[in-house]
Steps between C-alpha positions, in 0.01 A plus 500: 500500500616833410476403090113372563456834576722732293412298214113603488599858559791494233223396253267764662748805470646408178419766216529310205594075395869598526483619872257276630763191324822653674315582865413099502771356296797633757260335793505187303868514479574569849286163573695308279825618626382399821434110405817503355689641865246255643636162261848644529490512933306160446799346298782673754317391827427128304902474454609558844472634840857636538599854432625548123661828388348413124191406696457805707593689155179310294283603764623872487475546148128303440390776789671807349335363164147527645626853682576651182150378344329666766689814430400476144133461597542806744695679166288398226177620739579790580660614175115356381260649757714822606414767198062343550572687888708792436 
Protein backbone atom coordinates (compact mmCIF):
# COMPACT_ATOMS: atom_id res chain seq x y z
CA UNK A 1 0.00 0.00 0.00
CA UNK A 2 2.75 2.17 0.97
CA UNK A 3 4.32 2.03 -2.95
CA UNK A 4 0.59 3.09 -4.37
CA UNK A 5 1.31 5.97 -2.60
CA UNK A 6 5.02 6.86 -2.60
CA UNK A 7 5.01 6.06 -6.13
CA UNK A 8 2.68 9.11 -7.27
CA UNK A 9 4.63 11.40 -5.02
CA UNK A 10 8.15 10.03 -6.19
CA UNK A 11 6.96 11.07 -9.72
CA UNK A 12 5.53 14.33 -8.20
CA UNK A 13 8.82 15.45 -6.35
CA UNK A 14 11.19 14.27 -8.86
CA UNK A 15 13.24 17.25 -10.52
CA UNK A 16 14.19 15.91 -13.63
CA UNK A 17 13.60 12.04 -15.82
CA UNK A 18 16.60 10.72 -13.83
CA UNK A 19 15.02 11.32 -10.29
CA UNK A 20 11.59 10.71 -10.99
CA UNK A 21 13.12 6.92 -12.68
CA UNK A 22 15.23 6.14 -9.42
CA UNK A 23 12.31 7.40 -6.72
CA UNK A 24 9.93 4.61 -8.59
CA UNK A 25 12.38 2.16 -9.85
CA UNK A 26 13.77 1.25 -6.05
CA UNK A 27 9.76 0.89 -5.13
CA UNK A 28 9.49 -1.44 -7.99
CA UNK A 29 12.36 -3.39 -6.72
CA UNK A 30 11.36 -3.67 -3.24
CA UNK A 31 7.97 -5.30 -4.74
CA UNK A 32 9.74 -7.69 -6.61
CA UNK A 33 11.97 -8.72 -3.88
CA UNK A 34 8.98 -9.28 -2.02
CA UNK A 35 7.32 -11.96 -4.57
CA UNK A 36 10.42 -13.56 -4.59
CA UNK A 37 10.49 -13.93 -0.26
CA UNK A 38 6.82 -14.67 -0.96
CA UNK A 39 7.63 -17.89 -3.78
CA UNK A 40 10.65 -18.72 -1.67
CA UNK A 41 8.35 -19.10 1.98
CA UNK A 42 5.75 -20.72 -0.52
CA UNK A 43 8.34 -23.41 -1.70
CA UNK A 44 9.82 -23.91 2.17
CA UNK A 45 6.29 -24.17 3.81
CA UNK A 46 5.19 -26.54 0.44
CA UNK A 47 8.27 -28.97 1.46
CA UNK A 48 7.51 -29.55 4.99
CA UNK A 49 6.09 -28.72 8.27
CA UNK A 50 9.10 -29.68 10.46
CA UNK A 51 11.70 -27.27 11.63
CA UNK A 52 14.80 -27.12 9.12
CA UNK A 53 17.99 -25.21 10.06
CA UNK A 54 18.48 -24.60 5.98
CA UNK A 55 14.77 -23.85 6.11
CA UNK A 56 14.68 -21.39 8.87
CA UNK A 57 17.99 -19.94 7.05
CA UNK A 58 15.90 -19.42 3.37
CA UNK A 59 13.36 -17.68 5.18
CA UNK A 60 15.93 -15.33 6.98
CA UNK A 61 17.79 -14.38 4.10
CA UNK A 62 14.53 -13.80 1.43
CA UNK A 63 13.39 -11.28 4.53
CA UNK A 64 16.76 -9.56 5.10
CA UNK A 65 16.73 -9.33 1.11
CA UNK A 66 13.49 -7.29 1.11
CA UNK A 67 14.97 -5.35 4.49
CA UNK A 68 17.85 -4.16 2.69
CA UNK A 69 15.58 -2.98 -0.41
CA UNK A 70 13.63 -0.99 1.83
CA UNK A 71 16.74 0.59 3.17
CA UNK A 72 17.78 1.40 -0.29
CA UNK A 73 14.41 3.04 -1.01
CA UNK A 74 14.75 4.99 2.39
CA UNK A 75 18.70 5.76 1.01
CA UNK A 76 18.15 6.47 -2.49
CA UNK A 77 15.04 8.98 -1.22
CA UNK A 78 16.43 10.80 0.87
CA UNK A 79 19.81 11.23 -0.82
CA UNK A 80 16.99 12.38 -3.83
CA UNK A 81 14.52 14.63 -1.99
CA UNK A 82 16.91 15.91 0.96
CA UNK A 83 19.02 18.95 -0.87
CA UNK A 84 14.86 20.09 -2.70
CA UNK A 85 14.15 20.72 1.56
CA UNK A 86 17.28 22.00 2.94
Amino acid sequence: YLCAVLMPLGLYLGQNPVEKFLLSSVLLLVLVVEVINSAIEAVVDRWGSEHHELAGRAKDMGSAAVFLCDMNVMLCWALILWPQFT
